[in-house]
VEXNUMI-491116 format. One record per residue (C-alpha): residue number from 1; y, x, z. Coordinates in pm, 1 decimal. Each point is the difference from the previous one (the first is absolute). Example, Ala and Ser with C-alpha at 12.3 -4.5 7.8 and 13.67 -1.06 7.14 Angstrom:
<rs>
1 -450.0 1230.0 780.0;
2 344.0 137.0 -66.0;
</rs>
This chain:
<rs>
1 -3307.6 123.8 -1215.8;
2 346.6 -242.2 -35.6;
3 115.0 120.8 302.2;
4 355.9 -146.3 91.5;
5 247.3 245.3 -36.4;
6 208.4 -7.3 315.8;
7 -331.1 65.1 181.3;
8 -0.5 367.5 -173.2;
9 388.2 41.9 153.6;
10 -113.2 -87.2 355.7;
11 -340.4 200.8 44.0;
12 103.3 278.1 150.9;
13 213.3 -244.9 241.9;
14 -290.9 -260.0 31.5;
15 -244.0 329.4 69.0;
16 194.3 129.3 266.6;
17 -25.6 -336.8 183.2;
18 -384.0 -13.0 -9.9;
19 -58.9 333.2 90.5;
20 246.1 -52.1 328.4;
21 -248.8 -306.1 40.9;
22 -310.6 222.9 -46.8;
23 154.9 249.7 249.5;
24 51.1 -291.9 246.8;
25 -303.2 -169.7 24.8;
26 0.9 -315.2 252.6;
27 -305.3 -219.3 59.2;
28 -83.5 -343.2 39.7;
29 319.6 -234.6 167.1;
30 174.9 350.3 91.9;
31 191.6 12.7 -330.4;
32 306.2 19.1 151.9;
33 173.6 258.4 -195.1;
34 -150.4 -111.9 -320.0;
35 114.1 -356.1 0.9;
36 380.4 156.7 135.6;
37 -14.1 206.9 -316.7;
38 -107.1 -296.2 -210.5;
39 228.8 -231.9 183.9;
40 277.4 222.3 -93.2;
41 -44.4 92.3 -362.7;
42 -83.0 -375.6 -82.9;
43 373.0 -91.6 184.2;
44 149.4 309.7 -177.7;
45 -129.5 -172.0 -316.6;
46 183.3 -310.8 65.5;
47 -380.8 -163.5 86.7;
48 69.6 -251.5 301.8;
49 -325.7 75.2 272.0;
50 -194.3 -206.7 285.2;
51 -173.1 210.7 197.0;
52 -254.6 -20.3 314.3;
53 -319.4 -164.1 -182.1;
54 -313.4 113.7 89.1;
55 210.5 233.3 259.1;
56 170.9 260.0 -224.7;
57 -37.1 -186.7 -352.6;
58 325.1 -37.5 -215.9;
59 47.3 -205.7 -275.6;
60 276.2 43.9 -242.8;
61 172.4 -332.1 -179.8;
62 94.4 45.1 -379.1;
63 159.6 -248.8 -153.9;
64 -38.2 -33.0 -340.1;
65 293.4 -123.1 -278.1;
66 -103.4 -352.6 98.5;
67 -210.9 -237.5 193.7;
68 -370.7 -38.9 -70.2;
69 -319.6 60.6 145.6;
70 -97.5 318.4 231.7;
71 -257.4 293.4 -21.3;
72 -95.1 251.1 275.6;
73 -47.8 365.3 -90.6;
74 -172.7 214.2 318.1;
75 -17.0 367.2 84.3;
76 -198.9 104.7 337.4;
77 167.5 254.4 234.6;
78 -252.0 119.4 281.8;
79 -165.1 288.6 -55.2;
80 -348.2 121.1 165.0;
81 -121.1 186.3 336.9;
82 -109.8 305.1 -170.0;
83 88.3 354.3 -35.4;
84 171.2 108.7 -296.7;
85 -107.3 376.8 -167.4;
86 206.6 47.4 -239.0;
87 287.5 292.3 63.5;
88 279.6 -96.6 -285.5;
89 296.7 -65.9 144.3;
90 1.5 -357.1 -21.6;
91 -289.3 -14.7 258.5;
92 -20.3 -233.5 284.8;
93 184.0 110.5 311.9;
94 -224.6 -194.4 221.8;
95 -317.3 121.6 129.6;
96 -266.1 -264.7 -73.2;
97 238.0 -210.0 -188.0;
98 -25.5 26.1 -425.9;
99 60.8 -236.6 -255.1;
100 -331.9 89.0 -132.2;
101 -3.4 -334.3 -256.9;
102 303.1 -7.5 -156.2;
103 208.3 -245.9 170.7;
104 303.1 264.6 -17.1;
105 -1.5 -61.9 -384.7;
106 -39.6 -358.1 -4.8;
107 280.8 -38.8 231.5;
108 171.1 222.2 -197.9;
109 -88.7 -159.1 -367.7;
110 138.6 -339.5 148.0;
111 305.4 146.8 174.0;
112 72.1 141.6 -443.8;
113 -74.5 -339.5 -145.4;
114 225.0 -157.1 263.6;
115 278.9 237.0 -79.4;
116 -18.3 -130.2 -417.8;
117 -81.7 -371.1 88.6;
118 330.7 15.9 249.3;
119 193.7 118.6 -299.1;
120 -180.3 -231.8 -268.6;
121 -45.0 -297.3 121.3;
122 -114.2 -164.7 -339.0;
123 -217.5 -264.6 190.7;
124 48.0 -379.9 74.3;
125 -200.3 21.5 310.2;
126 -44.4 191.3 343.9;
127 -166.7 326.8 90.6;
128 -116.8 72.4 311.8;
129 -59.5 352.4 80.4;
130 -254.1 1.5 243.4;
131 -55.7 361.6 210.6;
132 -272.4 -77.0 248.2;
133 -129.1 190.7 287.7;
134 -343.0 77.8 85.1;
135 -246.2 -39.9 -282.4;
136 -208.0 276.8 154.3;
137 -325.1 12.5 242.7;
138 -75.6 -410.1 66.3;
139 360.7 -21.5 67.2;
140 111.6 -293.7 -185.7;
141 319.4 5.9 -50.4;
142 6.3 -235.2 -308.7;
143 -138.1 -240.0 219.6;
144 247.9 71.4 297.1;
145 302.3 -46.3 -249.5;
146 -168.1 -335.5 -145.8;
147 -32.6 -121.9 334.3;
148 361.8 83.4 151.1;
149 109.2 -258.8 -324.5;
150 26.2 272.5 -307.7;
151 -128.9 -295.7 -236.0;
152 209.9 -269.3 172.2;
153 321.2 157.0 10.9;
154 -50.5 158.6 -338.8;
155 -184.3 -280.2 -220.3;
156 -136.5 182.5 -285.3;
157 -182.1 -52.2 -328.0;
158 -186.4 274.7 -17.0;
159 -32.6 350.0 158.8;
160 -134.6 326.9 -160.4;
161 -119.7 378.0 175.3;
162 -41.6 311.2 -160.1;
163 -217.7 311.9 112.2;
164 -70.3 350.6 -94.1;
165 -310.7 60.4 -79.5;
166 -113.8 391.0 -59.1;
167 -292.9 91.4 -248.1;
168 177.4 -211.5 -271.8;
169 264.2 141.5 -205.0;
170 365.0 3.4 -21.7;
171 77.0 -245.7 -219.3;
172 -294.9 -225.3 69.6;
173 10.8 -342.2 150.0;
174 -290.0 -208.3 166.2;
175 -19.4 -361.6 68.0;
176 -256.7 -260.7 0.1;
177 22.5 -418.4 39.2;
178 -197.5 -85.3 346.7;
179 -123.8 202.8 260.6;
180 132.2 307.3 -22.8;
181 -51.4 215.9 346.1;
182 -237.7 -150.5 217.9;
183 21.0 -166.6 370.8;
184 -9.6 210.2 285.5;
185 -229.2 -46.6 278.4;
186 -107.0 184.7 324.0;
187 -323.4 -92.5 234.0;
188 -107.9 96.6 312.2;
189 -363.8 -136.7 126.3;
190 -100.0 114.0 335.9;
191 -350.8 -30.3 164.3;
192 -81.6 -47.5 340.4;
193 -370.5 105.9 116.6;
194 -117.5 139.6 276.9;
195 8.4 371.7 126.1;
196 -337.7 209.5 130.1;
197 -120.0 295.8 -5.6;
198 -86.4 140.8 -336.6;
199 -373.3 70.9 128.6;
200 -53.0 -362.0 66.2;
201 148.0 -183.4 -229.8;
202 -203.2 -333.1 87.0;
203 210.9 -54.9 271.9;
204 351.0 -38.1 -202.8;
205 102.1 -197.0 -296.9;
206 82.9 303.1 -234.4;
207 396.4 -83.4 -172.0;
208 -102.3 322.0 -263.3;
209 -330.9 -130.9 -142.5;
210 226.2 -364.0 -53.4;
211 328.2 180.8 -125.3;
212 -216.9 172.5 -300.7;
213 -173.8 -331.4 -87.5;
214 316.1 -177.6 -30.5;
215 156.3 296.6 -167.7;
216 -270.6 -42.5 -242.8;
217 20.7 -362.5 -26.0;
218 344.8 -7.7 -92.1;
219 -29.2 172.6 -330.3;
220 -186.6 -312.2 -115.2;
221 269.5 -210.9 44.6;
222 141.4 159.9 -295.8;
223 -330.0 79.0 -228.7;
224 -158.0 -373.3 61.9;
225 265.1 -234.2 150.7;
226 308.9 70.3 -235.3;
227 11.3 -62.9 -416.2;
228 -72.2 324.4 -144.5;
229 330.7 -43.0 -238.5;
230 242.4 -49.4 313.7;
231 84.4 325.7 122.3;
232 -29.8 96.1 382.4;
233 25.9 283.1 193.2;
234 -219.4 -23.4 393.1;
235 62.1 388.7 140.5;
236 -144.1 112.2 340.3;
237 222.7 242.5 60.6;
238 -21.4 60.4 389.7;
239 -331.9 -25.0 230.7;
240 39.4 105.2 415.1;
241 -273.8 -49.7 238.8;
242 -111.6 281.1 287.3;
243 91.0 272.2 149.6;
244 -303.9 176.2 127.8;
245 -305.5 107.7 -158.0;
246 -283.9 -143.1 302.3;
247 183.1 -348.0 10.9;
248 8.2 -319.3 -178.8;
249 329.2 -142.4 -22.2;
250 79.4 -343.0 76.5;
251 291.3 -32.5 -266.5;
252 44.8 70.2 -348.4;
253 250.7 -55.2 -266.2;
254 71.0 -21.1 -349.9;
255 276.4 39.0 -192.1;
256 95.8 -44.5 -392.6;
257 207.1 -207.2 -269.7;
258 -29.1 -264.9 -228.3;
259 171.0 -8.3 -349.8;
260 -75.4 -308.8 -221.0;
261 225.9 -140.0 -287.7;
262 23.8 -399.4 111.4;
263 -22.8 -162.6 305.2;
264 -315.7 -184.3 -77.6;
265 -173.2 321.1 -20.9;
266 173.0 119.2 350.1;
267 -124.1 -334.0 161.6;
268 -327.9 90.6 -89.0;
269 -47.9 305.8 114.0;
270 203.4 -62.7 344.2;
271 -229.6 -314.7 57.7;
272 -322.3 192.9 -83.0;
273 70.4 335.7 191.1;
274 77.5 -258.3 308.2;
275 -380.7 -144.1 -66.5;
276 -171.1 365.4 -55.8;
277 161.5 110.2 320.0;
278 -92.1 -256.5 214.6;
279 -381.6 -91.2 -78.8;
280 -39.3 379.4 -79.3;
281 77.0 128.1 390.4;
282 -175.2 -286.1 148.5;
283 -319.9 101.8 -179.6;
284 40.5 308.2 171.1;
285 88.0 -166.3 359.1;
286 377.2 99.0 -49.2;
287 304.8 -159.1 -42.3;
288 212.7 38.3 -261.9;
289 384.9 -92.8 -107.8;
290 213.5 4.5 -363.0;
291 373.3 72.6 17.4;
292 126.2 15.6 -286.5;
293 396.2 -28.8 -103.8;
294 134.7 -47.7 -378.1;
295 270.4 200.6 -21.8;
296 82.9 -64.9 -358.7;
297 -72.4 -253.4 -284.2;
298 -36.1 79.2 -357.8;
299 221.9 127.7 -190.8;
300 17.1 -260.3 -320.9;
301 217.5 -0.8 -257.9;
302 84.0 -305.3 -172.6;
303 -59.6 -20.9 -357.0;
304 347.7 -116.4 -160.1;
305 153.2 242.9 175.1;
306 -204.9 271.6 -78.9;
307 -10.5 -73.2 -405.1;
308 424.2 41.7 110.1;
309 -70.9 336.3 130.0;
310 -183.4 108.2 -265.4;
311 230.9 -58.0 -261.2;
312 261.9 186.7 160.3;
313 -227.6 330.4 66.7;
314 -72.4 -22.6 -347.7;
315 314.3 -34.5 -122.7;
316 93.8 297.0 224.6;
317 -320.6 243.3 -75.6;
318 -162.6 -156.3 -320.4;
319 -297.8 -203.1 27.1;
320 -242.7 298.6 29.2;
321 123.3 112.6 357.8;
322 -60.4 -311.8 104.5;
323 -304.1 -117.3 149.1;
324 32.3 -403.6 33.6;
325 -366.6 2.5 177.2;
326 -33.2 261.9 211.6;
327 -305.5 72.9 273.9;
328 98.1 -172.3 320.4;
329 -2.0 219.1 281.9;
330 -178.1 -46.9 323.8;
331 348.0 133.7 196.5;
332 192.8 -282.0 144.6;
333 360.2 -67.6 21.7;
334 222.4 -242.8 180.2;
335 211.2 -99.3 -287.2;
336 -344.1 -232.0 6.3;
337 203.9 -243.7 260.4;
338 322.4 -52.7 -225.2;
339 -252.6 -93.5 -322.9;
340 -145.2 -279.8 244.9;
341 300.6 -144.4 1.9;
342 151.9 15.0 -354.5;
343 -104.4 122.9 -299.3;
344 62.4 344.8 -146.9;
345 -174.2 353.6 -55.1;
346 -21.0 324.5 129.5;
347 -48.0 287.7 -243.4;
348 -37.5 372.5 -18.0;
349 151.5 284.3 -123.7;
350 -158.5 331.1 -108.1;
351 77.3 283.7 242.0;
352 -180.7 267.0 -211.9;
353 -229.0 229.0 146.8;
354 208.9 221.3 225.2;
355 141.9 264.5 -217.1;
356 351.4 -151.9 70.1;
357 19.7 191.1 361.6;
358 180.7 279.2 50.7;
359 -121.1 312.5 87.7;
360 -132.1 -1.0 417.6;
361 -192.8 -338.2 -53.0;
362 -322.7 49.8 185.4;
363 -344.2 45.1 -120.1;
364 -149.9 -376.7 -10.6;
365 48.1 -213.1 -303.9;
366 287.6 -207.9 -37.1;
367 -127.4 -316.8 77.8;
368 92.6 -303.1 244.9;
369 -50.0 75.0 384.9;
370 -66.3 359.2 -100.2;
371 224.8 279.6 175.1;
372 127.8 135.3 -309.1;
373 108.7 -289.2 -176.5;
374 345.5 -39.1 -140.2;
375 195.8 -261.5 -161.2;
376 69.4 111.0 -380.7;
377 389.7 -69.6 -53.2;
378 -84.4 -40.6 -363.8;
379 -65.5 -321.8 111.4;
380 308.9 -75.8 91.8;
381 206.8 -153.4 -321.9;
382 -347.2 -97.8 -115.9;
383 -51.0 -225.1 301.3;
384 341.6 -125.6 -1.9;
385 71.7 -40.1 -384.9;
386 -353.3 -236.8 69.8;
387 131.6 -186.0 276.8;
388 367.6 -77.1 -177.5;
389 -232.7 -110.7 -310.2;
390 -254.6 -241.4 196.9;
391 344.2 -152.8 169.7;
392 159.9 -34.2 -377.3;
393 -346.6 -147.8 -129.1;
394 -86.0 -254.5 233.7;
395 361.6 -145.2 27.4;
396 -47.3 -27.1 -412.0;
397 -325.1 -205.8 34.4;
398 150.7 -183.9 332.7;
399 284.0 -164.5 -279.5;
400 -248.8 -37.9 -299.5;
</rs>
């Protein structure tokens, strides 16, 4: 790996940052202390700030050597509502609080390429260092920043993410042109029938019986409505109705997600749930309703920028660590909102496989949302010496 040196000199300085992060986990638009400590060591820098966007977002100014266009670089800060097991000291003090996905290290791995960039500023251009709040749980706080002006007061080109991604290597990048994490989608349907007695059901209008033919019916949306080469995801992950075994309930509900790659795709299952719900209860003398909320697009990465990304990660890595077309993932991200509104990519970085933790991790895998997941600090000059690179590289093609 061509690793930039200075990045070996600060590790150990860089490391203990994101392990006070780790051991300080805040969640969604309660980063308070994270976005102090990033306020402060982007000011320390010489990095002038704006804070308050999307509540407890900062966004750090750096001027290059002269005027020119601007990029956006973004790190997320939240971490998740779950209960950490590991017992190294580094260990969240917070019970129910971890940053179980990284967000500690990609804070981190922006805070090190600000620190060079601040002291090189070999650029004609702008970079704006973007730290945003809540990426977690539906939160949207991509789109919260975008809407309190992010875009407006900070006119940008383009704007690139990065995240961790365990189960590939250290040393190994991922990336693909297009969709790269999928939209996320939650539904609700409720039915409304009528209660009886469960020995005589012909005087109610049974909810259950019209809950499991719609539950039914909806996997059909996805085997005979949709194109069988555009991918999409229709999960029932929650059914409620009852609460005694000699009565027929008059409610029921179901619950689940939809992941789909494009919007055209989305529209189409949305539409056709609404239909299968509707004509589906009233054939069984019910009533039945579709809420359903899109809590995030797409995540799709535009194709110049991508072939931009690439080139740097194999520059950095060699071309065999890359992998230029890797297998989209049905997760979702919010980074999705800032790619709807200019170009750019979002890439990720090999967090190996978990041997990295010290000793007292817990028993689980080391794997996103897991309790005994850990941020690998090898990452650290890795991430940043990518992040100074993709800042040197697109200002080069920006004046060719």
């Amino acid at each position: 790996m061509k690793l930039l040196e200075p990045f070996l000199h600060w590790q150990e300085e860089i490391k203990t940052i994101r392990r006070d992060l780790h051991a300080h986990p805040e969640l969604a638009f309660e980063e308070k202390r994270t976005s102090d400590q990033v306020a402060a060591i982007l000011t320390e820098l010489g990095i002038p700030i704006d804070r308050g966007l999307g509540g407890t977002g900062v966004v750090g100014i750096l001027k290059g050597k002269a005027d020119g266009p601007a990029i956006g670089l973004r790190a997320d800060m939240d971490a998740l509502p779950m209960q950490e097991v590991n017992q190294f000291a580094h260990a969240s003090k917070y019970d129910g609080k971890m940053h179980g996905c990284g967000h500690d290290g990609h804070t981190a791995m922006l805070l090190n390429a600000a620190r060079y960039l601040a002291q090189h500023r070999d650029f004609a251009g702008t970079v704006y260092l973007i730290f945003q709040p809540a990426e977690e749980g539906g939160n949207g706080g991509a789109r919260r920043m975008i809407e309190d002006g992010l875009f407006k007061k900070f006119p940008m080109k383009a704007v690139f993410g990065m995240h961790n991604w365990p189960g590939m290597a250290v040393g190994e990048f991922g990336v693909t042109p297009g969709p790269i994490m999928a939209s996320s989608n939650i539904f609700t349907i409720t039915v409304n029938g009528k209660g009886a007695h469960a020995g005589m059901p012909q005087l109610g209008h049974d909810p259950i019986m019209a809950t499991v033919q719609i539950a039914q019916a909806l996997q059909t949306i996805v085997t005979r409505n949709r194109h069988p080469l555009d991918a999409a995801v229709l999960s029932i992950t929650q059914i409620h109705a009852g609460s005694a075994m000699n009565v027929i309930p008059g409610e029921s509900k179901i619950m689940g997600t939809v992941r789909t790659f494009t919007t055209e795709t989305l529209d189409l299952i949305q539409q056709r749930m609404g239909e299968i719900v509707s004509s589906v209860s009233k054939a069984m003398g019910c009533e039945g309703e579709l809420a359903f909320t899109r809590n995030y697009p797409p995540t799709v990465n535009s194709e110049h920028e991508t072939e931009i990304c690439v080139d740097v990660m194999r520059d950095i890595v060699g071309p065999d660590n890359v992998d230029p077309r890797v297998t989209p993932t049905m997760g979702a991200e919010d980074f999705s909102f800032m790619l709807q509104e200019v170009p750019g990519c979002y890439v990720w970085i090999g967090n190996g496989m978990g041997e990295h933790r010290e000793h007292g991790h817990g028993l689980g895998p080391c794997m996103l949302h897991n309790g005994s997941y850990d941020f690998n600090d090898e990452l650290l000059p890795l991430g940043a010496t990518y992040w100074v690179k993709l800042v040197d590289r697109w200002f080069e093609r920006a004046q060719g």
